[in-house]
N, C-alpha and C positions, 0 to 999 in steps of 0.2 A: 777866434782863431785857435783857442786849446782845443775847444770841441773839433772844431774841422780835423784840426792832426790828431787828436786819440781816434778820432774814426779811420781816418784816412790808413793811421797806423796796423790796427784791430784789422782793416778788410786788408790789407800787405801780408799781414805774419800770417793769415787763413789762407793766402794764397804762396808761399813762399816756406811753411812752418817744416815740409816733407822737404828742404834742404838745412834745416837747422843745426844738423851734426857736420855740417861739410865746410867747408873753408871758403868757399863763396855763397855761403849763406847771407851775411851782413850787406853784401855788394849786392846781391840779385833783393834783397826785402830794403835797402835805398833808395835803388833806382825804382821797384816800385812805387813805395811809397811819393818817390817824387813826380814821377808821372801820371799818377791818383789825383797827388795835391793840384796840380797841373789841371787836371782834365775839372776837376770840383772848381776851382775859380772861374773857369771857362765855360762854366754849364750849358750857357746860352748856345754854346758849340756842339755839345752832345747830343747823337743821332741814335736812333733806337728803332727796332723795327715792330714795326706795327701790322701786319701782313706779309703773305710769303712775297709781295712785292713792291710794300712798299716800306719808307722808312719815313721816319717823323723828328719833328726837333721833340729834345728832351721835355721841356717846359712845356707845350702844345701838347704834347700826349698826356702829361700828367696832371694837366690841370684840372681834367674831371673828377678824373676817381680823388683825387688829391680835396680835391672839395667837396667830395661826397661823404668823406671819410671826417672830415672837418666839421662839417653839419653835424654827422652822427655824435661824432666825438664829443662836440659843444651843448647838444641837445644831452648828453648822457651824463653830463657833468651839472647841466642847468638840474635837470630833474633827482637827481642822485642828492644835490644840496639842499635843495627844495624838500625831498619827501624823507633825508635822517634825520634834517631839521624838522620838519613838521610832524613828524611820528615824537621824535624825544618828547617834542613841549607835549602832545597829547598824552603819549603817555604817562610822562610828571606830574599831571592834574589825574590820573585815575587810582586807583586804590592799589595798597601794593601788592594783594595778590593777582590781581587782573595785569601788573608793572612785572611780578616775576615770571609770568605767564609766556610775557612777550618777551623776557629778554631770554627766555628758552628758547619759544621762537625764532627769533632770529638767530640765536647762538646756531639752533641747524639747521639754517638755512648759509648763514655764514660755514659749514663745515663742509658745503656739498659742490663738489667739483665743479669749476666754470662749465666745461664741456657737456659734462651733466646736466646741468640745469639746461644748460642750451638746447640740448638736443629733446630733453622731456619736454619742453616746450613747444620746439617745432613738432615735435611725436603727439601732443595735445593737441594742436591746431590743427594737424591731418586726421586723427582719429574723430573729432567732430565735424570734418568733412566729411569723410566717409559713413558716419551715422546721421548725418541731418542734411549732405548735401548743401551748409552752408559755411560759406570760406571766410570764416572773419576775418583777415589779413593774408597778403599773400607770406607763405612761408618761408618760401627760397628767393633770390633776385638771381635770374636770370639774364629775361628781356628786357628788365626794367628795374630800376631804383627802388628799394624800399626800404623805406625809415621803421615805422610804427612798431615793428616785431622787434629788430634789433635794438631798437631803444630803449626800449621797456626790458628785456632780457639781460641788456647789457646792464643796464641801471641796476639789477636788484642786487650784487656783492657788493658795490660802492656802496649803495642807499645801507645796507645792516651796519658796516663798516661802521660811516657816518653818523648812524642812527646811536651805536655801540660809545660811538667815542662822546656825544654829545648830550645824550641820558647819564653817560657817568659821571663827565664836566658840571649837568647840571646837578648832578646830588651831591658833589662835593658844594656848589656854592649856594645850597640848599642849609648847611651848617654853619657859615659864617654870620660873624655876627650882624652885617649891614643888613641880611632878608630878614632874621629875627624884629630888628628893630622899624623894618618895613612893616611887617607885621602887625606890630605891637599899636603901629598908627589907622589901624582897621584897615588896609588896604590886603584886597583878595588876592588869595595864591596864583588866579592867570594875571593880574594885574604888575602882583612882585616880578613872575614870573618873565612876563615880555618885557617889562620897563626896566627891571633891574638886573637880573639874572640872565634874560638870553642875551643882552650887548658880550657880557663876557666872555658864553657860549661861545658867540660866534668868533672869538678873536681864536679859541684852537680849533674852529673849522679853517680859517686864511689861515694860520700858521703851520696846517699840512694840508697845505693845497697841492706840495708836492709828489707826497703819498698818495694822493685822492688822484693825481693827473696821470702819476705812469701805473698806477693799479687799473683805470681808467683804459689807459692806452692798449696794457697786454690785454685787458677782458674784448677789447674791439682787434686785435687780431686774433683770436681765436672764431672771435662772431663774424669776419668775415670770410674764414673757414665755410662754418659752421652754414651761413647762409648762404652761400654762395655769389658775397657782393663782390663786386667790382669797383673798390676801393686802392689805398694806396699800397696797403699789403700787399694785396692780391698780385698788382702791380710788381711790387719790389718782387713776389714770385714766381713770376713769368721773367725776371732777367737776374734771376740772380748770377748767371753766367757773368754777367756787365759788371764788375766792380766800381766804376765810376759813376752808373746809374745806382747801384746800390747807397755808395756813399752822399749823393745828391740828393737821393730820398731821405737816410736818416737826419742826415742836416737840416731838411726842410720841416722835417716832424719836432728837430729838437727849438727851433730857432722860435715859433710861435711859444713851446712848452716855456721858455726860459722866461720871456716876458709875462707867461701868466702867472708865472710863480713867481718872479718881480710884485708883480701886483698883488698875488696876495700875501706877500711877508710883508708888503706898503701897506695895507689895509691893517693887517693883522699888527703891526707896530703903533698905524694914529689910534687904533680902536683901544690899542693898551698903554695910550698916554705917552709914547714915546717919541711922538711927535715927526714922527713918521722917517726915524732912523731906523734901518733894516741888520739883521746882524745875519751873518750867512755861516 
């Protein structure tokens, strides 16, 4: 209910702010506001148009892109955890100048604009069309859905991110004394490594699962820019006239985000002995 009315609020004052020296400024951003809140409870009543002649229910228009966007989303988060995790552990078992190697590496690749990399990308995969004549994914979405480009594009600032935060976690727990004494019982550096050392790792990947989620979320509005999907941005920018389709949409993005950062401060709490009390 807080979230609905800071939004609900947020799209009022945007719409109402060019009377805020005036004395019915307060009165015209309430009755706003209350006819926002009004219309957001009532989604299932909200009509949008969808053509120059026709018009659609709210939820029925948006359930495509809305879950095209959700795929991406979850696939970019799946993969992004997967490969700063599985880069750190490799690179902790390799020698440390081949270890500072890479975390130059990624330092600049971490420094280079979302839009940038986007766009060098998409500018790769047409420039090896145009010399070989062969389209290894399509670039743009169109006429049709496509994952494989923006998944992979989207994933690489998360994935360094990740990578950054989880090679440093694990060099800190590199010095304590419970790996020494793993050690010391002949048991190998991948061995300390995944049995002892990454359970901990992972407990400060769940404990910024929230950082990871809306770093996640802006890097996929700009990719659906960038590619031209037909997601739920795109969506929210085709009505941004509609304030009550506006605020229907961010509700709908923040209402799944809340629950997975639920779950991962739950995770992140039983993994650290807390018995799966969450502190917020």
């Amino acid at each position: 209910m807080t979230t609905s009315l800071m939004i609900a609020a947020i799209i009022s004052f945007s719409q109402t702010y060019l009377l805020l020296w005036k004395p019915h400024w307060f009165q015209a951003f309430f009755l706003n506001l209350k006819e926002l809140l009004v219309s957001v409870m009532n989604m299932a009543d909200i009509r949008v148009r969808v053509s120059d002649y026709q018009n659609q229910n709210l939820l029925e228009a948006l359930a495509e892109p809305y879950m095209y966007s959700a795929k991406v989303l979850l696939s970019v988060l799946i993969v992004s955890i997967i490969a700063g995790l599985g880069l750190s552990v490799m690179t902790a078992l390799l020698p440390k100048k081949i270890q500072s190697a890479i975390k130059e590496a990624a330092f600049f690749l971490e420094s280079i604009p979302d839009v940038i990399a986007l766009f060098s990308i998409q500018l790769i995969i047409i420039w090896i069309f145009k010399k070989s004549a062969i389209l290894l994914v399509n670039p743009v979405g169109y006429m049709e859905n496509i994952y494989l480009l923006p998944i992979a594009a989207t994933s690489i600032i998360p994935s360094v991110i990740l990578f950054q935060m989880t090679f440093f976690a694990i060099r800190e727990e590199q010095n304590k004394p419970y790996v020494e004494f793993a050690a010391s019982k002949g048991l190998t550096r991948l061995k300390v490594l995944t049995s002892h050392i990454f359970r901990n790792v992972c407990v400060v990947v769940f404990s910024n699962i929230q950082m990871i989620l809306w770093m996640t979320l802006s890097n996929l509005l700009i990719t659906e820019y960038v590619f031209n999907m037909k997601g739920i941005f795109s969506f929210m920018f085709r009505h941004l006239g509609s304030p009550e389709v506006l605020a229907s949409c961010l509700l709908l993005i923040f209402i799944p985000f809340y629950f997975i950062e639920y779950a991962g401060r739950f995770i992140s709490a039983r993994m650290a002995g807390q018995g799966g009390r969450i502190k917020w």
